[in-house]
N, C-alpha and C positions, 0 to 999 in steps of 0.2 A: 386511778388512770393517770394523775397528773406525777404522781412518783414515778411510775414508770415511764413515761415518758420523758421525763428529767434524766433518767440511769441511761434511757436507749442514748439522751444526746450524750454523756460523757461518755459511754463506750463505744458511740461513732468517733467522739473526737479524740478517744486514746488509739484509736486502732488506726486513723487516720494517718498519721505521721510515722506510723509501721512500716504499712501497708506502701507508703507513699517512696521508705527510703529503700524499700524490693524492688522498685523499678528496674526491668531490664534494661542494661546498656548491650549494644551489639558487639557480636563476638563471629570467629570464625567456625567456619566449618559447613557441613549440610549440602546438602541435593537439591535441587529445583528444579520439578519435572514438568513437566509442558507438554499436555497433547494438541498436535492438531491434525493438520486433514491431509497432508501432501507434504512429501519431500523437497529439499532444495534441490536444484537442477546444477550448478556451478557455485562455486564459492570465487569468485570473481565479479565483485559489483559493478563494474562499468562493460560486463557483457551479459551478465544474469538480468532477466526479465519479468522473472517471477516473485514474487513479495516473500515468499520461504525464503527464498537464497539470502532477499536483501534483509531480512531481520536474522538472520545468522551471519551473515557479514559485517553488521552492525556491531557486534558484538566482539569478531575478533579483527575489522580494523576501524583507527581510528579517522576524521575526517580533520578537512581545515578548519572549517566551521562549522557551526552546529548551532540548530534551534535549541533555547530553554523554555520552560514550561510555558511563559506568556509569548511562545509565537517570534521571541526577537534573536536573531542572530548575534552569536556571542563566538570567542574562540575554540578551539577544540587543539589542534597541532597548534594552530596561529595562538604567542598571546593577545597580538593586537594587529590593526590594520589603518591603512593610510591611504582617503581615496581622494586623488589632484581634482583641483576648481572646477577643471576642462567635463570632468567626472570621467575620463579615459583611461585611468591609469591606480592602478591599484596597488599599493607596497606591501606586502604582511612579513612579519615578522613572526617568525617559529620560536618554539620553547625549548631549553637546551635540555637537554638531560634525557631527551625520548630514545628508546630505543625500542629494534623490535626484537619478538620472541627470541631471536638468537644471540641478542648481546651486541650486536650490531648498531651503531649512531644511526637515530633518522635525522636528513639532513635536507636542504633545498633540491639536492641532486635527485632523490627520490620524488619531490612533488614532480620537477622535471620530466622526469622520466613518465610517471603517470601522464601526461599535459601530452607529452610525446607519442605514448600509446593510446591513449582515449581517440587523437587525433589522425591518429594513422587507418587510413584507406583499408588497408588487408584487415584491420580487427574490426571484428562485427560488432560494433556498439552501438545503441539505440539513442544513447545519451552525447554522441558528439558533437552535437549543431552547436549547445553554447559555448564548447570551449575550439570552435573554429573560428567562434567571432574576436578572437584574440591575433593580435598583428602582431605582438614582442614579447616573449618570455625572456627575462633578462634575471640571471644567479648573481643578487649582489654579495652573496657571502656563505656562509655553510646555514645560516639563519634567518637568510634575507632574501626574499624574491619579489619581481616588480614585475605585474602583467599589464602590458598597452592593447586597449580594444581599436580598434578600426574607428569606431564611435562609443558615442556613450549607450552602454548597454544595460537596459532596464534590470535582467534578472543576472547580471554580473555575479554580486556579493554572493546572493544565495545560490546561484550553481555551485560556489564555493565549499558549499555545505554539502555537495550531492558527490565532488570526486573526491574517491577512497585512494589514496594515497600506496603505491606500492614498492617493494623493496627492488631497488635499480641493483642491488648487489649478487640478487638471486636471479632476476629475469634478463638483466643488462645481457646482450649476444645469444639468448635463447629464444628460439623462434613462436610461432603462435603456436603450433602443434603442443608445444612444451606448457605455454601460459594454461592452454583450453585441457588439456589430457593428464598435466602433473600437477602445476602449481594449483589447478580450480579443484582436486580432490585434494592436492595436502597443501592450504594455504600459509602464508607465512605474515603474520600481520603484530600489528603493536597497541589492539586495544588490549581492552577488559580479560578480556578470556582466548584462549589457545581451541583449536580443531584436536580435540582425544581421541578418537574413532567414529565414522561414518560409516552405519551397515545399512545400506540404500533401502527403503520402504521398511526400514524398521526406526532408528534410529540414529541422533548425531549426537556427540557425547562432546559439549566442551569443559576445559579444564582452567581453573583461575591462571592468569598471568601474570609470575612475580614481579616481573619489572614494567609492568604497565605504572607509569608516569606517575595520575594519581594516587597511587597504592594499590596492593593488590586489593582484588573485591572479597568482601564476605564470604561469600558461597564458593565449594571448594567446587561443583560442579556445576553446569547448566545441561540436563539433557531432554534433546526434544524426540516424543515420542510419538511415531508417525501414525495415527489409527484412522483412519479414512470415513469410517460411519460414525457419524457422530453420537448414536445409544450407546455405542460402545465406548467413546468419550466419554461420554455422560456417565456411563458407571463407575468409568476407570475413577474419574474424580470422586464420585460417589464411596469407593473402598480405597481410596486412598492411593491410588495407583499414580496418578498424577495430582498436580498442586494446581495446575491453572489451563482453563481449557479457555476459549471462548464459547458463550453460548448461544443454541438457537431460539428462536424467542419461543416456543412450546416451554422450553425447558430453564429459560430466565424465568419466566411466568409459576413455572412449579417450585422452582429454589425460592421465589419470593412466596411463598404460601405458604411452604415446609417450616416452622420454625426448629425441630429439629438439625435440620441442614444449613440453616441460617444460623446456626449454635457453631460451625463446623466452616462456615464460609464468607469471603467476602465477595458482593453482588455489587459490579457495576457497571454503569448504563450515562453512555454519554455520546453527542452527536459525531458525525466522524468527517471527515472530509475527503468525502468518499460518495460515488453512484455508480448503479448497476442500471445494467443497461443489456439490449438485446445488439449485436452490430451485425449488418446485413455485409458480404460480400458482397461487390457494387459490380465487381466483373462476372458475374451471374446473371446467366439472364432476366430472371425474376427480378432484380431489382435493381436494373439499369435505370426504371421511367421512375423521380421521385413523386410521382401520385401516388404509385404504389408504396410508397416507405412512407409516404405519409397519410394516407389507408389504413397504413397496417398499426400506424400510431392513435388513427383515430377509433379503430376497431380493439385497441386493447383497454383494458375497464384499471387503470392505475390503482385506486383507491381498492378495486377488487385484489387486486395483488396485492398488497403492502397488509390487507387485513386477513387472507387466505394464507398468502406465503410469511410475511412478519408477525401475525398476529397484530398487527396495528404499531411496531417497532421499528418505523420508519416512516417517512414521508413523501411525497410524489415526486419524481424527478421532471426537469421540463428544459433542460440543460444541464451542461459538466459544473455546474456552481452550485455551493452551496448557502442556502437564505439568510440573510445578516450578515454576509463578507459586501467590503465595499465597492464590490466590481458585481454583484449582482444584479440582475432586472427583473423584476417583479412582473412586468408587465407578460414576461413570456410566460406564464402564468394562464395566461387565456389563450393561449395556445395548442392546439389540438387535445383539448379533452377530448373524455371518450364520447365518441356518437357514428353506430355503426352506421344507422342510413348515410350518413357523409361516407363511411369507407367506402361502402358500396357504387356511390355515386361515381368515386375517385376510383373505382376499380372499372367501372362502366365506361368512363371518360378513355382509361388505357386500355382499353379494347377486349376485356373479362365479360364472358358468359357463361352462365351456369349452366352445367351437363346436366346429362338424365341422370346421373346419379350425386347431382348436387355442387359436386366440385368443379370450381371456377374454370374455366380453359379459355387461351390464344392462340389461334394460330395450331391447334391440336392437340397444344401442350397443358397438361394441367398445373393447376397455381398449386404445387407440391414440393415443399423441402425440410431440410433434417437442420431440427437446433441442436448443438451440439452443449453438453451441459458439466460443470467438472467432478467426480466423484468427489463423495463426501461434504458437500455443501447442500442441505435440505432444504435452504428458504430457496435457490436456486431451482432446485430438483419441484418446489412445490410452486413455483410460478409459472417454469415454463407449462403445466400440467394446466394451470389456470388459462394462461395464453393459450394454448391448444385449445381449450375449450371455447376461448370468446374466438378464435378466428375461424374455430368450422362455424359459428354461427353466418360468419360473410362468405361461405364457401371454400377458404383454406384448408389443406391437410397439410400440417405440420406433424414430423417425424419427430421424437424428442431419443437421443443417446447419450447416455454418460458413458464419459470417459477419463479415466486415470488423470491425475492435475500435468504431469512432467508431459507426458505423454502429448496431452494437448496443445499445449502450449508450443512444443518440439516439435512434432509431428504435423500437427493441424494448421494452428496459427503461424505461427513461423516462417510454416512451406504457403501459405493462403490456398491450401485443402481445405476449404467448409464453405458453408452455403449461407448459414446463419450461426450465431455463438451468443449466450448470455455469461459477459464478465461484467469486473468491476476496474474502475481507478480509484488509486488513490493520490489525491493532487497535495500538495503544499499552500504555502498562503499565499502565493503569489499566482495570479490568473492566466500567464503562461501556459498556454494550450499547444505552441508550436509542433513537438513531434508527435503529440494525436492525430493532429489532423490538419499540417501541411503537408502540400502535395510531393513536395520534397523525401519524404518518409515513406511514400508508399511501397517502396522494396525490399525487403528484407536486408539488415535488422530493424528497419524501420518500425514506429509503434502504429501507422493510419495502415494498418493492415487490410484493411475494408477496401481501401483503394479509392477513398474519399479525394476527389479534386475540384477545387473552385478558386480561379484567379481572383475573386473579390477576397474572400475568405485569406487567399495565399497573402495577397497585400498587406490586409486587415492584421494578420498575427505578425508580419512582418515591422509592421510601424507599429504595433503593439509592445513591439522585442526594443524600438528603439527610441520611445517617446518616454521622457522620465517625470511629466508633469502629471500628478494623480487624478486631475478633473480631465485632460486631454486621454489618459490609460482608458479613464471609467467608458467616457462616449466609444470607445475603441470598442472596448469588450462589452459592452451593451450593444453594441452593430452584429458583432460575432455572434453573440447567444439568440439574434434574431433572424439571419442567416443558417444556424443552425436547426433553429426550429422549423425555418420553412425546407432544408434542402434533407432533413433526417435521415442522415449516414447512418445516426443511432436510432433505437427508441430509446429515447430513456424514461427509467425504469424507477426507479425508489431508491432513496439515501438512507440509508439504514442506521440504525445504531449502530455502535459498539456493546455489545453486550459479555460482561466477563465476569468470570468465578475464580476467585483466587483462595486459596487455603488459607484459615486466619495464623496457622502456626509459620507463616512466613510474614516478615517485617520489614517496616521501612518502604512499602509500597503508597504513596502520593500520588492522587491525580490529577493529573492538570488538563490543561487546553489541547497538547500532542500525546495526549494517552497516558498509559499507567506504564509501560516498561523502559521510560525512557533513563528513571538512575536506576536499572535493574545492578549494580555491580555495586547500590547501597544498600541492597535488600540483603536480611540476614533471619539466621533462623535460631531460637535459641536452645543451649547445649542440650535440654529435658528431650528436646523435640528432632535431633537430628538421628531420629530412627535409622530414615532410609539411606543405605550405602549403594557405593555404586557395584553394580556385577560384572 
């Protein structure tokens, strides 16, 4: 026994330094398929409002700044930045040598131009409040630009990281018809990868771009493949059809049990900076008096949802924040848990009584309306189904509809068509809630779709945008998330995980603090494994 175990160490340690000098280095070439649930609506990030568009815009344009893995704002276009005493006045300085897709110099005149358009009244952007709060754009050079705020503005730097950059050479004297109808299907941008083909609810096919700054990327393609139900995600990854889906917790749960599959996949699971939420149309009758929205907060069972619809792969939400960032409060925590006799109470106080056949009525009218819910989202699909069930217990008939993602969003949200809707945000690190839910936003493109208004609220996010001391921000938005909870525009709903399956024959995938696909243009596949081509 003791010989051989003597022989097994030399022939670990001869194979060792074999085995060690195989290591793959990365190499070109390969596909990288990606199913998800919904099409992109525009490829135009500073008028798209849907998270498809903006993770494929991501992709083919570059920004000024841009988050790294630990959450800190670093350069992107800019190599560097210069922000005055006053904190008014912002210098950055651009990287020479960018160009975009077509050979063409990116220069100051392009951020310009973007700062021009984001800001312009006729373009429907959701995103222009912070760069209104800008009083001087000044072109010091083809590399050098200088923005003067009115004040000193808390979320300046990082809005910085939010506008995409666009080519003044292509859009300069063409009208919006032109931005919204040509350039949002054939976009023209200077990241990572190019727009190949877009065959709407099927596919978007992009293609590496050679003269993207930092080299071109690994992967010769990226295509996202659009399947709506997500079993059928779930196989497509299963046989090989796609490399990375996101998953729903049923089926995180089963990839972690499969060893099999876990030979075949990587499983990962991390928190998001993200809540779902139910949001009431306010210009509704039903949910004009907030008794009622906060009724209907206290007649839903949260922890029932997050362990029905997440399987237990999320946590309670009790505001837009999420637990362990430094602008949270705890205390709202004890805030409208679930307890029906309290709904009922608060449904009795707004003038609700129960009919002979159960359902609540005022005034003649029954306490009846329709959630609208978005195809291809299951923990979605299995909550409102939950909610349904706790709100007939206080008398409610809730209608539940799915409908197509573009669709709703377009159609529904946009126009303020719906009655009730369960979505999600996803926020950044910074506690800037202004176009949720200042009153300001309430008209289309605006994001406070609900039609949520409150002069304290309105002030509160206001001196929130221009207070830059972190102990004076925190007392700010600790007032807002209590305000919040008592006036419940939302319910909110549960912070869910991130939950994701990535094929292990793709490389170069890190996960950090802002997710896994953020150096997707250093993910590579290697030569044995670059089966799939594109069709």
């Amino acid at each position: 026994m003791k010989k051989l175990g003597y022989l097994s160490f030399i022939l670990i340690f001869l194979i060792f330094p074999l085995t060690s000098l195989c290591k793959e280095t990365p190499n070109y070439g390969g596909t990288l398929v990606i199913g998800v649930s919904a099409d992109a609506s525009i490829l135009v990030p500073m008028i798209a409002t849907d998270a498809m568009s903006h993770d494929v815009c991501d992709l083919i344009f570059s920004n000024i700044l841009k988050l790294n893995p630990q959450l800190k704002l670093v350069g992107d276009l800019a190599k560097g930045y210069k922000v005055s005493k006053d904190e008014k006045t912002i210098t950055f300085y651009l990287r020479r040598g960018v160009k975009w897709q077509d050979g063409k110099p990116f220069t100051a005149r392009d951020v310009f131009f973007a700062y021009k358009l984001i800001t312009n009244p006729k373009v429907p952007s959701p995103y222009s409040s912070e760069f209104k709060e800008v009083k001087k754009f000044e072109i010091l050079g083809n590399y050098t630009f200088r923005v003067t705020y009115k004040r000193p503005f808390a979320p300046a730097l990082l809005s910085w990281s939010n506008l995409v950059v666009l080519p003044a050479h292509i859009l300069k004297g063409k009208g919006l018809n032109y931005l919204l109808e040509v350039f949002g299907r054939h976009p023209v941008g200077n990241g990572p990868f190019v727009l190949e083909k877009w065959i709407p609810q099927t596919e978007i096919v992009l293609k590496y771009n050679p003269l993207y700054y930092k080299g071109r990327p690994y992967l010769d393609y990226i295509i996202y493949k659009i399947i709506p139900d997500p079993a059928t995600r779930f196989m497509e990854l299963k046989t090989g059809g796609v490399d990375w889906i996101s998953l729903t917790p049923l089926q995180y749960l089963q990839l972690k049990r499969d060893k099999s599959l876990l030979k075949k996949f990587r499983v990962y699971k991390y928190p998001s900076f993200s809540f779902t939420y139910i949001g009431y149309n306010l210009r509704f009758w039903l949910f004009k008096d907030k008794r009622v929205r906060q009724a209907l907060c206290y007649a839903i069972n949260k922890k029932e949802v997050i362990k029905g619809a997440l399987l237990g792969q999320g946590i309670p939400a009790y505001g837009p924040y999420t637990p362990g960032t430094w602008y949270y409060d705890k205390k709202i925590e004890n805030t409208c848990h679930y307890d029906p006799k309290k709904a009922e109470e608060l449904l009795k106080e707004a003038g609700f009584k129960k009919g002979k056949d159960g359902i609540l009525e005022k005034d003649g009218k029954k306490f009846e309306f329709t959630l609208l819910v978005n195809q291809g989202n299951l923990a979605r699909m299995l909550a409102a189904q939950i909610i349904q069930q706790e709100l007939a217990k206080v008398g409610i008939k809730m209608h539940i509809r799915v409908v197509e993602w573009t669709t709703l969003i377009n159609q529904f949200i946009m126009k303020r068509h719906f009655q009730a809707v369960i979505l999600g945000w996803v926020l950044g690190p910074d506690p800037d809630i202004y176009e949720i839910f200042h009153s300001s936003q309430v008209n289309p493109p605006g994001f406070n779709f609900v039609g949520y208004k409150n002069p304290e609220l309105d002030k509160l996010l206001e001196e929130g945008r221009y207070t830059l001391s972190l102990e004076k921000r925190k007392k700010i938005y600790y007032k807002v998330q209590e305000i919040l909870a008592e006036d419940q525009p939302y319910t909110f709903l549960y912070i869910p995980y991130s939950l994701e399956a990535i094929s292990k024959r793709i490389k170069g995938v890190k996960p950090s603090k802002i997710g896994i696909g953020y150096n997707i243009e250093k993910w590579w596949i290697p030569k044995r494994l670059q089966k799939r081509r594109l069709k």
